[in-house]
Phi, psi and omega in degrees: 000139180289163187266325193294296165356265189320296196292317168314316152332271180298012203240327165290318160328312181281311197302269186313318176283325129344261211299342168260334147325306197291300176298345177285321192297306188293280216311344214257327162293323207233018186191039182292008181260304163281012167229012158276318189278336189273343170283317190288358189256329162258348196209097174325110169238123181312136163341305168342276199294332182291331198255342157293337169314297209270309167331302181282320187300323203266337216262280180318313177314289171346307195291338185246359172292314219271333187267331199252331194268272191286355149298277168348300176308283190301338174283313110013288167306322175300299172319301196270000000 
């Protein structure tokens, strides 16, 4: 596979994964009642626990945008 390929690849990865971070963090921010209440209908939780849950969940995501996606991507730029 070619290197332009690959960073063009990784680069749409980082865009669509970046961007769905971004918007679960805002939804999550700026409307936390309502992604308590629409959750709380399949699968009952103390407030608490929904939000150390949802916390760890945006936390791990991050985490793995930054090690499989946006490293890759900047290494690539660099190499090429």
């Amino acid at each position: 596979m070619e290197l332009q390929t690959l960073t063009a690849f990784f680069m749409w990865c980082t865009i669509v994964n970046g961007s769905i971070l971004i918007v679960w963090t805002l939804i999550f921010l700026l409307a936390p009642d309502l992604v308590y209440r629409s959750q709380q209908a399949w699968i009952p939780l103390p407030r608490e626990s929904f939000n150390v849950i949802m916390y760890c969940f945006i936390g791990l995501f991050k985490l793995l945008f930054l090690v499989f996606n946006a490293v890759p991507y900047l290494a690539l730029l660099l190499i090429g």
